[in-house]
C-alpha positions in Angstrom: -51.5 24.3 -40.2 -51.3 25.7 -36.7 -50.4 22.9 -35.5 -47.3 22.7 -37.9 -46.2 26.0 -36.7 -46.7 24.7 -33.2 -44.5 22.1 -34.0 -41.8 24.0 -35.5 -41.8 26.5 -33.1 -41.1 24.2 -30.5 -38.7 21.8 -32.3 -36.6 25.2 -32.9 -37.3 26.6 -29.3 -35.9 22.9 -27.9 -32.3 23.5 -30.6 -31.8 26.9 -29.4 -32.1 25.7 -25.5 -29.5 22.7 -26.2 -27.1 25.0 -28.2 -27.7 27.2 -25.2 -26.6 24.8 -22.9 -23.4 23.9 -24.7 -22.5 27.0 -25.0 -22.8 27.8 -21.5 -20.9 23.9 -21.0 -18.3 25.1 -22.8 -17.7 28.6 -21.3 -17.5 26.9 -17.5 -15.1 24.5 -18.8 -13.2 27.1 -20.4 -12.9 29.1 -17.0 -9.8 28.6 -15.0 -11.0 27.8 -11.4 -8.5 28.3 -8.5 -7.8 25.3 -6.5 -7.0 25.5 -2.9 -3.8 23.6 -1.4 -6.4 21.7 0.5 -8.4 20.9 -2.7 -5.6 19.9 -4.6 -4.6 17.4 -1.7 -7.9 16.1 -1.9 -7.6 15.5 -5.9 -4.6 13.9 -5.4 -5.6 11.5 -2.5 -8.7 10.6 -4.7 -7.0 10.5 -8.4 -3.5 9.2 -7.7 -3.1 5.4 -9.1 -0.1 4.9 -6.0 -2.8 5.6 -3.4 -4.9 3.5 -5.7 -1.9 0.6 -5.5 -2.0 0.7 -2.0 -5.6 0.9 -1.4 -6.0 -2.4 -3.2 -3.1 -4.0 -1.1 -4.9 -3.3 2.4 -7.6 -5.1 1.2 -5.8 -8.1 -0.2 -4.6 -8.1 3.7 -8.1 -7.9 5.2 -8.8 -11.3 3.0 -5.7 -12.5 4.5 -6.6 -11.9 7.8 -10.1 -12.9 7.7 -8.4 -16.6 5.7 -6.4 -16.8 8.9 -9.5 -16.9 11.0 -10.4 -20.5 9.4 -7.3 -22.3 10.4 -9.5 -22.7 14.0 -12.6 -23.9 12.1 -13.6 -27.3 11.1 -12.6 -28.6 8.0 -15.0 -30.6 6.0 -14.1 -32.2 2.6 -16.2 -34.4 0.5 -13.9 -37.0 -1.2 -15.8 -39.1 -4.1 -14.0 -40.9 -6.7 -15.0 -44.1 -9.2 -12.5 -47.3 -9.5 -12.0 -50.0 -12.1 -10.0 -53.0 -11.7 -8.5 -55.3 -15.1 -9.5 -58.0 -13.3 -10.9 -59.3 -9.8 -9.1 -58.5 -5.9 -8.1 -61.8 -4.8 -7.2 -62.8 -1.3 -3.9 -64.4 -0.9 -4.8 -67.9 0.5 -0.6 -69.2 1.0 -0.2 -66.1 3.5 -3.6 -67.0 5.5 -3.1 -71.2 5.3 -2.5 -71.5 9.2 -5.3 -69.8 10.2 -8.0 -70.9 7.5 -6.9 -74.5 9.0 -7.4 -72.9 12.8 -10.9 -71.7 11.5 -11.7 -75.1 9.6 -10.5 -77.2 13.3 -12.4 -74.7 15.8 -15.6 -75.3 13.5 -15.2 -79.0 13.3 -14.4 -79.2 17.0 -17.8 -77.0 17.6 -19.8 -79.5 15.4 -18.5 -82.5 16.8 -19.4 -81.3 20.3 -22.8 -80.0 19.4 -23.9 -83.3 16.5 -21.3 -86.0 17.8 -24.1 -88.7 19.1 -26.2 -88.4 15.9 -23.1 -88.5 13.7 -21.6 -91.6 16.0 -18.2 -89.8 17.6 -19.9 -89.0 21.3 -16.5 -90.5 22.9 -14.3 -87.9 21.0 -13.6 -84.9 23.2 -13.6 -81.6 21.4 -9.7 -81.1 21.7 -8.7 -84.1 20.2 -11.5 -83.4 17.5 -10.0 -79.9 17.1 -6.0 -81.2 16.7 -7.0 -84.1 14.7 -8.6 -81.6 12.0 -5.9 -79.3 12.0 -3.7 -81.8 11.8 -5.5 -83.4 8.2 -6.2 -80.1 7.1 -2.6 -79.4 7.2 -1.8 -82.3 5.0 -4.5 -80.6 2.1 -2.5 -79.4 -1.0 -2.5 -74.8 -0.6 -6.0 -73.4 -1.0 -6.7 -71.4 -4.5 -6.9 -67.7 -4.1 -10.0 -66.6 -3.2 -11.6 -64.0 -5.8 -13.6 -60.6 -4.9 -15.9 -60.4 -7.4 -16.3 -56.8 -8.5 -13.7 -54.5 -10.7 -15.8 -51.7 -10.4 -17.3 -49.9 -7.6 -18.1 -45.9 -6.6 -16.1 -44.4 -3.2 -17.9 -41.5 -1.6 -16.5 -40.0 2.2 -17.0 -37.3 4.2 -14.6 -36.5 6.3 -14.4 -33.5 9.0 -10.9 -32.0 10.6 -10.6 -30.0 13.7 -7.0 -28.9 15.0 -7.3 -29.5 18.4 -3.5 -28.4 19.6 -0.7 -27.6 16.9 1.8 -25.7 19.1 0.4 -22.7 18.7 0.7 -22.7 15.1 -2.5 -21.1 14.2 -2.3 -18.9 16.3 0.8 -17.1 15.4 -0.2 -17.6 11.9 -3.3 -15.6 13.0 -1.1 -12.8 14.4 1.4 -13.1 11.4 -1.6 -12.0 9.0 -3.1 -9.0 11.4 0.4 -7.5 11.4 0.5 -7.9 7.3 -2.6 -5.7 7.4 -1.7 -3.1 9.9 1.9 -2.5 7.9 -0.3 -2.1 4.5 -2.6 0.2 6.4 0.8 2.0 7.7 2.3 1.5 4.3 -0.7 3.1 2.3 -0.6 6.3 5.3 2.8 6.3 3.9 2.3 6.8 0.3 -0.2 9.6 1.5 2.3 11.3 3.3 4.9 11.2 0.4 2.2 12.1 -2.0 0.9 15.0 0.4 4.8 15.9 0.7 4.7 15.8 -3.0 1.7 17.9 -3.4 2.4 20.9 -1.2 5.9 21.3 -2.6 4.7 21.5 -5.9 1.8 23.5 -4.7 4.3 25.9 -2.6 6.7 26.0 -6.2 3.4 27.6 -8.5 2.6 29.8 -6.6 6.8 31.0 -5.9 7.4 30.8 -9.5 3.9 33.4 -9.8 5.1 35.9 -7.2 8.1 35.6 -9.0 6.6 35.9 -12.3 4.6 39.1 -11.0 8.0 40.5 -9.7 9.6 40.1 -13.2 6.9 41.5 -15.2 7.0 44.5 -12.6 11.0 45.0 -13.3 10.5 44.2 -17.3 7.4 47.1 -17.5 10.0 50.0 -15.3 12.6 49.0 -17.5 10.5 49.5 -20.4 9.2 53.1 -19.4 12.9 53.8 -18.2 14.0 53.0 -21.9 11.2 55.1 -23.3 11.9 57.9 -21.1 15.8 57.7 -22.0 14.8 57.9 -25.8 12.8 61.4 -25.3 16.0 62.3 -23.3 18.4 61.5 -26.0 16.0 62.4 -28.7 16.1 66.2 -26.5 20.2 65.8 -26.3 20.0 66.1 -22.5 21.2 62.0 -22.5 24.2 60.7 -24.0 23.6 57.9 -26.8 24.9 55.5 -24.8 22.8 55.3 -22.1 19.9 54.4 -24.1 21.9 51.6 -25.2 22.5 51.0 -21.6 18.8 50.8 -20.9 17.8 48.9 -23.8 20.4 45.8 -22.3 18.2 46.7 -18.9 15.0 45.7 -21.1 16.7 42.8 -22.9 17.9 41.1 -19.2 14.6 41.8 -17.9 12.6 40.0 -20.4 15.1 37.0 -20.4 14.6 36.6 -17.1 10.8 37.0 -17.3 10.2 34.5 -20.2 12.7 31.8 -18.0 10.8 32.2 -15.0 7.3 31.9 -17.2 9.1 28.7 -18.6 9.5 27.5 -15.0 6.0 28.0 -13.9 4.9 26.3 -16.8 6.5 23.0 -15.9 5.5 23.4 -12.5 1.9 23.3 -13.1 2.3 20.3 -15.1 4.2 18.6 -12.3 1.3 20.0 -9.9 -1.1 18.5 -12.5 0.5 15.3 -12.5 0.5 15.1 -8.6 -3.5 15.9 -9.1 -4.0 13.5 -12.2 -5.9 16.3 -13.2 -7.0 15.9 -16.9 -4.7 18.5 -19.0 -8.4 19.8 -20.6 -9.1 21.2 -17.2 -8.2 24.6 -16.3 -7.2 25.5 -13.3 -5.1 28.3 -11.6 -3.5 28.3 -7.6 -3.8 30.9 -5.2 -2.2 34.2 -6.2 0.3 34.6 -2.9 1.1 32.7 0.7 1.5 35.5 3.5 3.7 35.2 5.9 2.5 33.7 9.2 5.2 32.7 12.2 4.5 29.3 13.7 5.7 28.3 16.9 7.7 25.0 16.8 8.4 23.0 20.0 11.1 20.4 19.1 10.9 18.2 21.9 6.8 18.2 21.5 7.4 17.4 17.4 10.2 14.6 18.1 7.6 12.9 20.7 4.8 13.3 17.6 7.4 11.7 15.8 7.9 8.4 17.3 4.5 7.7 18.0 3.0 8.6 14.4 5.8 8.1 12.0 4.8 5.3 9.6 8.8 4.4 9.3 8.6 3.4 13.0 5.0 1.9 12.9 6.2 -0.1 9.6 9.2 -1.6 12.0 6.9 -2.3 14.8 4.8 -4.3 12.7 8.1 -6.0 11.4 9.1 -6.9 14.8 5.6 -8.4 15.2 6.1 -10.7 12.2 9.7 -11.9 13.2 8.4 -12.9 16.2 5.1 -14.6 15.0 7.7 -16.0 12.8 9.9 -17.2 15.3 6.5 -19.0 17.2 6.0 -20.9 14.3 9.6 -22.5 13.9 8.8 -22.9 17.6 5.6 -24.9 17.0 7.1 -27.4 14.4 9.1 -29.3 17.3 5.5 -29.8 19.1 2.6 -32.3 18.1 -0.1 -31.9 16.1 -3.3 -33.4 17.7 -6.5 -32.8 15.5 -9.9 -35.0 16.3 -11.3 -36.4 12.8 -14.9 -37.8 11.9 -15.5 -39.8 8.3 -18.7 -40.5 7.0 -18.7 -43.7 4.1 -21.1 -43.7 1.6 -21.7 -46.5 -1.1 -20.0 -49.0 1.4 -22.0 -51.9 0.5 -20.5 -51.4 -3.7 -16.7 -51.8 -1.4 -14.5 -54.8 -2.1 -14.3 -54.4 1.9 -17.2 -53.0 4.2 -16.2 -50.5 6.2 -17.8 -49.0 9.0 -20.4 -45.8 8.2 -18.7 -43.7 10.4 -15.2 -43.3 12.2 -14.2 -40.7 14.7 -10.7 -40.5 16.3 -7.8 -38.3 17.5 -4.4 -38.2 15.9 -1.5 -37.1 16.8 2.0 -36.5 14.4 4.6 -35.1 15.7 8.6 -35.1 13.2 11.2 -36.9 14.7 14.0 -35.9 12.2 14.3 -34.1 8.9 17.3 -33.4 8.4 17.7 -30.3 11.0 15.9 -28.8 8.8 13.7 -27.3 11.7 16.2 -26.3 14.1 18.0 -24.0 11.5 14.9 -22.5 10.9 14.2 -21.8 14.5 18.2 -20.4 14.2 17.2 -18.2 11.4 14.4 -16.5 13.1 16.1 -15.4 16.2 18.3 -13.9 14.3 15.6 -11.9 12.2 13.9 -10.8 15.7 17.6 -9.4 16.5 17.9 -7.7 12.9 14.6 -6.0 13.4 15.3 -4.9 16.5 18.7 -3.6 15.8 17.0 -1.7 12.5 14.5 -0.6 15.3 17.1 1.6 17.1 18.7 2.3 14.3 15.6 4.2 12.5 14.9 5.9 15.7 18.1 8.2 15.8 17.6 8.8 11.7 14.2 9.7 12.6 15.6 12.2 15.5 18.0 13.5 13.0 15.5 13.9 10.2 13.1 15.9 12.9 15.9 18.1 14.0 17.3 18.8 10.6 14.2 20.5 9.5 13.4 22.0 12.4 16.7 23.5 12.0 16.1 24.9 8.6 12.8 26.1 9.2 14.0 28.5 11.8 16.9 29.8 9.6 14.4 30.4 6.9 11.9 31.6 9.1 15.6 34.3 10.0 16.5 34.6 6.8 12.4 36.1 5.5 12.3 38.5 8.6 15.7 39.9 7.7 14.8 40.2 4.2 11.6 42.2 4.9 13.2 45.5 6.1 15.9 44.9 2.7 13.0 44.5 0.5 11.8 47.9 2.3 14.9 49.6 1.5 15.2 48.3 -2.0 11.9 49.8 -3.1 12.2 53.1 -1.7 15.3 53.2 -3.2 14.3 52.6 -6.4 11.6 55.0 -6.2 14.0 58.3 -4.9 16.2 57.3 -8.0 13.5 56.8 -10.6 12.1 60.4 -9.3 15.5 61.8 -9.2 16.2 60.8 -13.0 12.4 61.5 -14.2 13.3 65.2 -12.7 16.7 65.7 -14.5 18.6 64.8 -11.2 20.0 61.0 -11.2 20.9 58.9 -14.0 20.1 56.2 -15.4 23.0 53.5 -14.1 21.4 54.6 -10.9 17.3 53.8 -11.4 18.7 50.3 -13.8 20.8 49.3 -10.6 18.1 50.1 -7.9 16.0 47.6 -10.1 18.5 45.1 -10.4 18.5 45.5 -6.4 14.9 45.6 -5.5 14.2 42.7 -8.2 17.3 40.8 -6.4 15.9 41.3 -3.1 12.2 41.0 -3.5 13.2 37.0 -5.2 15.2 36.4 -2.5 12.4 37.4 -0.2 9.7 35.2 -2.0 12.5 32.3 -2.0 13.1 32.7 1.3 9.2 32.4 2.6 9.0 29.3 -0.2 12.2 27.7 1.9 10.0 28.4 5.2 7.3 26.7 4.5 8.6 24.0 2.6 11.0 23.3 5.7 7.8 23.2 7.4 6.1 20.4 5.1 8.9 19.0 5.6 9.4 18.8 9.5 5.5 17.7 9.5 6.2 15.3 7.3 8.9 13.8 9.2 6.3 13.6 12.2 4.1 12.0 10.5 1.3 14.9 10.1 2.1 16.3 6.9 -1.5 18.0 6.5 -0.8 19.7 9.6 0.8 22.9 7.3 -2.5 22.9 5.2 -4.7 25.7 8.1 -1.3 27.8 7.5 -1.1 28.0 3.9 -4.9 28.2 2.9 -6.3 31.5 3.1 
């Protein structure tokens, strides 16, 4: 009986623990848990399927690479077959006449020479034995085919390549496939800069739309105690009728614009979540506000980052290493191809015709003509270096003009926040002498709904303004190639 209880007690203790547990499960997931810019770059390098696509590229390019090392190697094949004839392999006898009757006289002529006592021809020399039997055998009708007999017979080889000189074929193919896999290596840093690029504009457009959010609410709650305030004044006759009417419109804008702008955040968190491929069952929130924090930009120092780490550049580089790879193998095909070779025959005694167990040789091919097929090749591939080169200058001064565009912006936004700061100042002190002045009976109302209108005005324009700074910022580092570089500024 105890034991029972034991039981039970435990059975119920082990429920209560898992219930417990999910409960607590369910109240972390349930928590909204702010992600950092830096952390939400990391999401999206590790989540993103483009990164993913790209990933999977630079390894299809390692395999190339790593295939282009055989081309110096040895090959060795093993070539095995099985053959059946419909009838015997016979030896054309008509085509071989002459010298089957030169074989038949040199044998006689030997013979005679060697047996011509015992046989009683010791006075005949061996050249007038030899052209006496050539001569007779001659006269015989055509000798019958002769027949091989065997229709069926096994064929087994193994035979070994080496390239010894093909013009320096192998070796440009060689180079060909390491600058395939340093342009997907530059192509995947690409993708990470665009999805980085991607990331902290999104990230930058949250947390706007939030300050902008809190701004709105801010205006939408004064407007709401000015309209209460201008009821109890009306209500008391010290306020015409119509400027409650006046301040109820106030209320009306406000929460318009508050409910658009809480519209707008709303689709930029989904975009930020779909940067993140973050699972729409997790919560999450951003960072509350980005201060302000004045960076000093040296263009010259930014355009020299520039050219040496924008994948753009390093994407045409490797381009220009492929023409001319490229252009070294059209070059190759008018050379010769010398490559030593070794075959070993198996199953050679089962052959109509023996051959030897093993053969070893050099051979050389070189093409003679093919149409000119080769030398408008050759044609086509100078004039792909020249088109690469030519795109080469050409992305350099888009890439100076991209740098010095930003860099541009980013100090008239960086102009355009500090001048904003003292009108933000202004705004709100304004408001707050006219909201006194009315609360005491001394302003009216047109005055404290217009100093709103103002500070809200100003205060947006201020948050928009800092938003334009750094994003000019990600920007410019972006079109360096070091678009993380913004990250230390932005995190807290």
């Amino acid at each position: 009986m105890k034991d029972r209880v034991r039981k039970r007690c435990k059975a119920s203790f082990t429920n209560m623990t898992l219930l417990l547990l999910i409960m607590l499960s369910s109240y972390i997931q349930a928590q909204e848990q702010e992600i950092s810019i830096s952390e939400a770059l990391e999401l999206s390098y590790a989540n993103n399927e483009k990164i993913k696509q790209y990933n999977e590229r630079v390894q299809q390019k390692v395999y190339n690479d790593k295939a282009a090392k055989g081309n110096f190697l040895p090959s060795l094949n093993l070539l095995g077959g099985y053959t059946y004839l419909n009838e015997n392999i016979q030896v054309n006898t008509s085509q071989i006449s002459t010298s089957l009757d030169d074989l038949g006289g040199k044998y006689g002529a030997a013979f005679v020479a060697a047996y011509g006592e015992q046989i009683g021809l010791s006075g005949l020399s061996t050249e007038s034995a030899y052209s006496t039997l050539v001569s007779v055998l001659g006269q015989f009708p055509p000798y019958p085919n002769m027949e091989i007999d065997n229709r069926q017979f096994p064929t087994a080889a193994l035979t070994a390549t080496q390239p010894l000189f093909t013009g320096g074929k192998i070796i440009a193919a060689k180079r060909y496939a390491k600058a395939e896999l340093r342009s997907a290596d530059i192509e995947l840093k690409q993708v990470k800069d665009e999805i980085a690029n991607e990331l902290i504009e999104r990230y930058l457009n949250v947390v706007l739309l939030q300050q902008v959010v809190k701004t709105r609410q801010e205006v939408y709650d004064a407007m709401l105690k000015h309209k209460e305030q201008a009821e109890r004044s009306v209500q008391l006759e010290i306020l015409p009728k119509h400027v409650l009417l006046r301040a109820q419109v106030a209320v009306a804008d406000a929460q318009k614009d508050l409910n658009n702008d809480l519209n707008k955040e709303e689709l930029a968190t989904m975009a930020l979540r779909t940067t993140m491929n973050l699972a729409d069952t997790i919560p999450f929130k951003v960072m509350d506000s980005i201060s302000y924090k004045e960076l000093y930009l040296d263009f010259n120092e930014l355009l020299t980052t520039a050219y040496a780490k924008q994948p753009v550049l390093g994407l045409i580089d490797q381009k220009e290493e492929m023409a001319k790879q490229a252009l070294a193998l059209e070059k190759s095909k008018f050379m010769p191809n010398i490559a030593a070779f070794g075959t070993y025959n198996m199953f050679r005694d089962e052959l109509p015709v023996v051959p030897p167990q093993f053969m070893v040789g050099v051979q050389a091919q070189i093409n003679l003509f093919n149409g000119f097929k080769d030398i408008n090749q050759l044609k086509s591939s100078k004039h792909l270096e020249k088109e690469v080169k030519n795109a080469k200058d050409y992305a350099f001064k888009q890439i100076h003009l991209l740098v010095q565009s930003n860099y541009v912006t980013a100090r008239n936004q960086q102009k355009l926040y500090n001048s904003l700061t003292a009108t933000v100042e202004l705004a709100k002190e304004n408001l707050r002498i006219n909201t006194r002045r009315f609360e005491e009976g001394l302003g009216k109302s047109i005055d404290v709904i217009d100093a709103s209108l103002l500070y809200k005005q100003s205060k947006i324009e201020q948050l928009v303004a800092l938003n334009g700074y750094y994003q000019a910022i990600a920007n410019l580092y972006t079109a360096i190639g070091e678009p993380e570089k913004i990250i230390p500024f932005i995190n807290k």
